[in-house]
C-alpha positions in Angstrom: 0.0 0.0 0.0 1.4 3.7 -1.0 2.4 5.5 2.5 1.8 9.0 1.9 2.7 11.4 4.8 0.6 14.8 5.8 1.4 17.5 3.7 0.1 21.1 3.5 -2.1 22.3 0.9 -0.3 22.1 -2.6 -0.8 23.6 -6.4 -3.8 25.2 -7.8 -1.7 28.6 -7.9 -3.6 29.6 -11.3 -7.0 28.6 -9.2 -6.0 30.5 -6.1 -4.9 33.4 -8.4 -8.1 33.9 -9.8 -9.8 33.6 -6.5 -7.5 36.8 -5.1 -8.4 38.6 -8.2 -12.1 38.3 -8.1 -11.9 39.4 -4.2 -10.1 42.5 -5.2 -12.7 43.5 -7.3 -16.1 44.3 -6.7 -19.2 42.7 -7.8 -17.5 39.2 -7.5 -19.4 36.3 -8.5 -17.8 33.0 -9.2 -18.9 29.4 -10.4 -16.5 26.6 -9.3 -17.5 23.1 -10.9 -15.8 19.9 -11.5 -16.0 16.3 -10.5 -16.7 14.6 -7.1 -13.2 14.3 -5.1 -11.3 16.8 -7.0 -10.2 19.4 -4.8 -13.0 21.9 -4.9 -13.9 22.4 -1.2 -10.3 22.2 -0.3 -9.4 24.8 -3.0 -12.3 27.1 -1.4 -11.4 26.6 2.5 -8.0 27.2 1.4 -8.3 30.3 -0.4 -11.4 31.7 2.8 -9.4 30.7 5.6 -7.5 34.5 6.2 -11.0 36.0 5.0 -14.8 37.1 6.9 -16.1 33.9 5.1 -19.8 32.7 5.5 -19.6 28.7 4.1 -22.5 26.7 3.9 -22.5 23.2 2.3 -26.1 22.1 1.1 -27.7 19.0 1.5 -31.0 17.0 0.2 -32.5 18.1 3.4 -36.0 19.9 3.8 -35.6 23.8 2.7 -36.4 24.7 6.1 -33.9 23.0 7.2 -30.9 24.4 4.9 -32.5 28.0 6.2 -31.7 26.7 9.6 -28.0 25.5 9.4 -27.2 28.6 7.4 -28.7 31.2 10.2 -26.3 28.9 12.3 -23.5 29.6 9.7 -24.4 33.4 10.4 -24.9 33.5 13.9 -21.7 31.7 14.3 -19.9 34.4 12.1 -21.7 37.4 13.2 -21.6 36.3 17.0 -25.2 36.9 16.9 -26.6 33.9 18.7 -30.6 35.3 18.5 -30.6 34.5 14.9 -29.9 30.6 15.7 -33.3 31.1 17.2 -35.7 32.9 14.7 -37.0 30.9 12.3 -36.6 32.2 8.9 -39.1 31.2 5.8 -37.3 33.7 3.4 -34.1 33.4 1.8 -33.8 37.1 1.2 -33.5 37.6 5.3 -30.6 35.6 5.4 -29.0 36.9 2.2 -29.9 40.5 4.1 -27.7 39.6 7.4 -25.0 38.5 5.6 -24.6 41.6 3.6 -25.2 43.9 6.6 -22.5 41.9 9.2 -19.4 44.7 8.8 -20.2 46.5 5.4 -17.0 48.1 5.4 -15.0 44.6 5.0 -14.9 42.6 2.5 -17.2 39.1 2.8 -17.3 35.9 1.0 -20.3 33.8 0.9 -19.6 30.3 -0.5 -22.9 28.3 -1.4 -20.8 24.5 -1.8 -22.9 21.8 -3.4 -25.5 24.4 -5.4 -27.8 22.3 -7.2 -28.9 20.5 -4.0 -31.0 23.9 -3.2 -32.1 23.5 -6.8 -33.5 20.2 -6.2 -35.2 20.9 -2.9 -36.3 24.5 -4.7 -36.8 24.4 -8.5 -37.0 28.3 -7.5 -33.8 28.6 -5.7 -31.6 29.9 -9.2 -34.1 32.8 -9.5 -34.0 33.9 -5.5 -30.3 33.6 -5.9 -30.5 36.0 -8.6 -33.0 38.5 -6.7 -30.3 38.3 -3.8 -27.4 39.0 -6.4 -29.2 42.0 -7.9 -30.7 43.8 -5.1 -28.9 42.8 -1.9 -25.5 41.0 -2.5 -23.6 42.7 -5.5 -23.4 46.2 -4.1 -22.6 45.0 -0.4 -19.1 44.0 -0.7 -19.4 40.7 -0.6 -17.7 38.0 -3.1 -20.1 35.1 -4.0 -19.2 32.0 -4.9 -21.1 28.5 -6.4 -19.7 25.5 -6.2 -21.0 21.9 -7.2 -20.2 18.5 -8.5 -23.3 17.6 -10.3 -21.6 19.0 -13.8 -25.0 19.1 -15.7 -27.2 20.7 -12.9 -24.4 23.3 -12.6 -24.2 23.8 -16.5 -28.3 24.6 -16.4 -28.8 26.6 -13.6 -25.8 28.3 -12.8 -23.7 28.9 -16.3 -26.3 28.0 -19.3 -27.9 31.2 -21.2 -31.7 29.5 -19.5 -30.4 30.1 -16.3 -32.0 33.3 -14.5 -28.6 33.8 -13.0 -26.5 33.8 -16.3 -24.3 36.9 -16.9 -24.1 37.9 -13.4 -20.8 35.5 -13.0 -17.5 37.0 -13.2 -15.7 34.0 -13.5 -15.6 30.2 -13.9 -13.2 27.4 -13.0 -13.8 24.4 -13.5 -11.5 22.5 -11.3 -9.6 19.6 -13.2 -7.0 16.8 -11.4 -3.5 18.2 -10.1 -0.5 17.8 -12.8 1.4 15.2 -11.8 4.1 17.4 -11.2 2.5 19.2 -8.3 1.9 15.5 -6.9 5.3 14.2 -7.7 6.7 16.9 -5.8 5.3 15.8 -2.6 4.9 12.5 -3.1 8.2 11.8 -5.3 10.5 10.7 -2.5 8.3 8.4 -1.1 7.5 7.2 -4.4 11.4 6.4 -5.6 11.9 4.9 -2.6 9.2 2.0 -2.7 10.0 2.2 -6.9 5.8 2.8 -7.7 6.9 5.8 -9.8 5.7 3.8 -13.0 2.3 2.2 -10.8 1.7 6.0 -9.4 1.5 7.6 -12.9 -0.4 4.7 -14.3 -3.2 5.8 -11.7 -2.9 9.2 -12.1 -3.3 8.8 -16.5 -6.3 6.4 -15.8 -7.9 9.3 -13.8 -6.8 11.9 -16.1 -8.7 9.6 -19.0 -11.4 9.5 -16.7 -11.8 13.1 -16.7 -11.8 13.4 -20.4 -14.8 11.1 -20.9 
């Protein structure tokens, strides 16, 4: 079995580039998409972690129930434990706390795993877009989208149907680390046990993988 030790976050410099970028400016809203095990959360906590970041990872739960655990996301950023205890029914409310916590600093609101709000809410893409336009874009705060299901984020989030389409800034989608950027963490260990040849085999199969 490969023995691979601990190591720090590596790569995705171009990624964490465009990231730093879109924060600089304003009106900042980006779509992150890609495969299942790629990197993507890992690529966002990486870049939020010296940020005032709101993260909330959806689930097939109930809609009153993602409105829950993100007024816990909020009231765990903001310090402001009431709102763990109101019960909201409108998106918009949350959307509304978010953009007035600090309005003089910067804020980034990552919405990981997207289309499962589309699936609880067929609605959800046009009260994203309401958010956008009247609460979000002129608040100073960066918005990201991320998801894995590849076709559900092509229709709703990037596809000229979708109500949010031209309000993103930019796009990545995430593709498998170059070898190189695994070699150079991994290489040692790798010589050593002499699976250079095995480790590159695996890698190509899931770079083929990617392709189809």
């Amino acid at each position: 079995m490969l023995e691979v030790a601990q190591v720090n976050f590596i790569g995705r410099k171009e990624e964490l580039n465009t990231l730093e970028k879109e924060f600089r400016r304003d009106g900042s809203f980006v779509v992150i998409y890609g495969r299942r095990r790629i990197g993507k959360t890992t690529l966002i906590k990486e870049f939020i972690k010296d940020k005032q970041a709101f993260y909330f990872l959806a689930t097939e739960e109930v809609e009153s129930q993602s409105m829950k655990r993100l007024a816990g996301v909020v009231a765990r950023v903001t310090g402001n434990s009431m709102l763990q205890r109101v019960t909201f029914t409108d998106w918009l409310d949350l959307f509304r706390e978010i953009a007035d916590y600090r309005p003089g600093e910067k804020k980034v609101l990552v919405i990981d795993e997207f289309p499962y709000l589309v699936k609880t809410n067929a609605a959800f893409p046009s009260i994203l877009q309401n958010a956008w336009d009247e609460i979000l874009k002129d608040s100073n705060v960066m918005l990201i989208l991320c998801g894995s299901l590849l076709s559900m984020m092509q229709k709703h989030a990037l596809s000229h149907d979708s109500p949010l389409y031209g309000r993103r800034s930019a796009q990545i989608r995430l593709k498998p680390l170059p070898f190189t950027d695994l070699y150079a963490v991994t290489g040692d260990i790798l010589h050593k046990k002499g699976e250079e040849q095995e480790a590159f085999a695996a890698y190509d199969s899931c770079r083929q993988w990617e392709i189809l």
